[in-house]
C-alpha positions in Angstrom: -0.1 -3.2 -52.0 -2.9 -5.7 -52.4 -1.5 -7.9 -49.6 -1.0 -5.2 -47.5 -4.7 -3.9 -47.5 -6.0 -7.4 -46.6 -3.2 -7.5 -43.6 -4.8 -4.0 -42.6 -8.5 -5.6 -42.9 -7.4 -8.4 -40.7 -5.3 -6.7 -38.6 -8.4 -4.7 -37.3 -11.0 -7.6 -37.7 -9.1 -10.9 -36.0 -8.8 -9.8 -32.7 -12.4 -8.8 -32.5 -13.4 -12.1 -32.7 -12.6 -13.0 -29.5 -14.5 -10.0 -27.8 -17.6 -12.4 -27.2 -15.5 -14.5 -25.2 -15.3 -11.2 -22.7 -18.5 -11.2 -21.9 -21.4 -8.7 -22.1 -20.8 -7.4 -18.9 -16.9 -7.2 -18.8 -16.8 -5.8 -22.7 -19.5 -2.7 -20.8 -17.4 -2.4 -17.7 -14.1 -1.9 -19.6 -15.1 0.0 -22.5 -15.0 3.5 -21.2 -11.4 2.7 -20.2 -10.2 0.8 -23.5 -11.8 3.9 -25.7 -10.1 6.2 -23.7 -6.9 4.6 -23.9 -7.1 4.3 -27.7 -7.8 8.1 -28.0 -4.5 9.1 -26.3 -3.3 7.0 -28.0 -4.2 8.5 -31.2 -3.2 11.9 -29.7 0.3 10.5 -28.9 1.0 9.1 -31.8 -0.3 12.5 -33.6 2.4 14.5 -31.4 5.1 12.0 -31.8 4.2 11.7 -35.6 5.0 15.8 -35.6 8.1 15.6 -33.5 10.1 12.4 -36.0 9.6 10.1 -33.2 7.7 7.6 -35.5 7.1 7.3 -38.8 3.7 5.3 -40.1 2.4 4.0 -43.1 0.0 4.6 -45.4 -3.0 1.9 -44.4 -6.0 2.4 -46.3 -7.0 6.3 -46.9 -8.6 7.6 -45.3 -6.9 5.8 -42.2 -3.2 5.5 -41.7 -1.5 1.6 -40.7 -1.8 2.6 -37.2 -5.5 3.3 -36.8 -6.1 -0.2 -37.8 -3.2 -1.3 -35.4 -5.2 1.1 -32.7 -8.5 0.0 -32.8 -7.9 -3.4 -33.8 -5.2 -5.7 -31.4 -4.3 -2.3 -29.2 -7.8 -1.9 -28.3 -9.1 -5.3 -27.6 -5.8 -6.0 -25.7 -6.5 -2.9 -23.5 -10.1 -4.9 -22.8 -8.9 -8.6 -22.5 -5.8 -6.9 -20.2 -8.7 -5.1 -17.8 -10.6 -8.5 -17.2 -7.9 -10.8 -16.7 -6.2 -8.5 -14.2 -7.9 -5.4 -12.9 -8.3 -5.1 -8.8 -4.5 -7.4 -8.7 -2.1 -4.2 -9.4 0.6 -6.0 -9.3 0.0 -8.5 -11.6 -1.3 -6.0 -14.0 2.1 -4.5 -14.1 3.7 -7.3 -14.5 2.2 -8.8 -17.3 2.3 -5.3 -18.8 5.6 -4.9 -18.6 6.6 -8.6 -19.9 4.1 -7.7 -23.2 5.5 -4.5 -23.6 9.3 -6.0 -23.3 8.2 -9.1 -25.7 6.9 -6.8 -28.3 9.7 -3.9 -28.2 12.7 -5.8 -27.8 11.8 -9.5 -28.9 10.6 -9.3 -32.5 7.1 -7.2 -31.8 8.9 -3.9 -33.4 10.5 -5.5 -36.2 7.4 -7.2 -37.4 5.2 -4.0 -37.4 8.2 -2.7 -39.0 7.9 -5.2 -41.9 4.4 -5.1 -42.1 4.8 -1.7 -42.6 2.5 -0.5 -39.8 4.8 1.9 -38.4 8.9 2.2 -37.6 10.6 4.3 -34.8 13.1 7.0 -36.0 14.1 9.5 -33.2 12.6 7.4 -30.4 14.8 4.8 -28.6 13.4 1.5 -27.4 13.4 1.8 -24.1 11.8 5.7 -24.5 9.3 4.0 -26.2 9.0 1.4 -23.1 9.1 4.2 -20.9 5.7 5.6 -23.2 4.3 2.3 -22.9 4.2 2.1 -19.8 2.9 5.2 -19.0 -0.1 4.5 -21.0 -0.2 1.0 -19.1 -0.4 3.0 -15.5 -2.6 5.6 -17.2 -5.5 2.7 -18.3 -5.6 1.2 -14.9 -5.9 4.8 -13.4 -8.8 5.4 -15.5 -10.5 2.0 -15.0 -9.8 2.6 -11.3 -11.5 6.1 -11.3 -14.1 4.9 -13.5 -14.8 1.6 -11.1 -14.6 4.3 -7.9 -17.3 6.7 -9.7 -19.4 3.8 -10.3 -19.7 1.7 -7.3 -19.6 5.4 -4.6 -16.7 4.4 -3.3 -12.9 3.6 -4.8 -11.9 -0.2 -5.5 -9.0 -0.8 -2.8 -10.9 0.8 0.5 -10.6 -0.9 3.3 -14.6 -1.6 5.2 -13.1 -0.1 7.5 -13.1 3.1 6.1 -16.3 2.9 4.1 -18.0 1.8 7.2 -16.7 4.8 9.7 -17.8 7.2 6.3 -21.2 5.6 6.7 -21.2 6.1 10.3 -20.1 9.8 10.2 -22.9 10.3 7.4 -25.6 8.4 9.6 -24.4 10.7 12.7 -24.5 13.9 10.7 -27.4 13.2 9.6 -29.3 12.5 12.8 -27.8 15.3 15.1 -30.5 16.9 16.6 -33.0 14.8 16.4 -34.4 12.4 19.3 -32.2 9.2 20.4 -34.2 6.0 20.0 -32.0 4.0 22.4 -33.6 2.0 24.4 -34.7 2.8 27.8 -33.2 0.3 31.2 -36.8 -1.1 32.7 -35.6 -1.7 36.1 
């Protein structure tokens, strides 16, 4: 049990050490999004916990193995995921969905079984695919909103469109009151 309460300690402490390589300003633009994600994620694994879908261990008390697996390599994943590839969608699916396939179905699920952070019992491996993946679309959706709220306007929009909203602002705003066009001086 010894050994395991180091791997939990280490677990949740390696991958923070390569936060400062994020950067100040990209750990504060993703951050909303990456605590977000790790709170459903909590939620999830409460419900799925309740309905034999997973089992987990018992970590160290008063946290359970999969807090540390959470907000240790979930979370800063979720961060280093956003920088590399937020505003290329398609990429960001793709590498999601090659992690997500590496760690279900090429050793990732037996090795958290072994290390006794959790094990699947009445959950398949391609339901749990299908979870991750929701929660893959679901942290770019709330980046997305988040970037949208933040700059006025939503990541994506043509100038095009942003430019005939300006326009339609500027004109509503001016109706009625005297044109300063200038005047022919023939």
């Amino acid at each position: 049990m010894r050994n395991s309460k180091l791997f939990y300690i280490a677990l949740f402490i390696i991958p923070w050490l390569t936060v400062p390589l994020l950067g100040k300003s990209s750990f504060k633009k993703y951050l909303p999004a990456a605590i977000f994600i790790c709170t459903f994620t909590k939620a999830i694994d409460l419900f799925g916990e309740k309905k034999k879908w997973w089992r987990f261990y018992k970590g160290i008390p008063p946290m359970d193995s999969m807090t540390f697996f959470n907000f240790g390599p979930y979370f800063v994943t979720s961060l280093w995921i956003l920088k590399l590839t937020f505003g290329k969608f398609p990429l960001y699916i793709l590498s999601n969905f090659i992690l997500h396939i590496f760690f279900i179905y090429l050793g990732g699920l037996k090795l958290v079984s072994w290390f006794k952070i959790f094990t699947l019992d009445k959950l398949s491996k391609s339901q749990y695919l299908a979870i991750d993946f929701l929660r893959a679309l679901l942290l770019y959706g709330f980046q997305y909103i988040n970037e949208g709220r933040r700059d006025g306007s939503f990541r994506g929009q043509s100038e095009v469109l942003r430019a005939k909203r300006h326009n339609e602002w500027r004109n509503a705003r001016c109706e009625g009151q005297p044109s300063f066009e200038p005047r022919d001086s023939r």
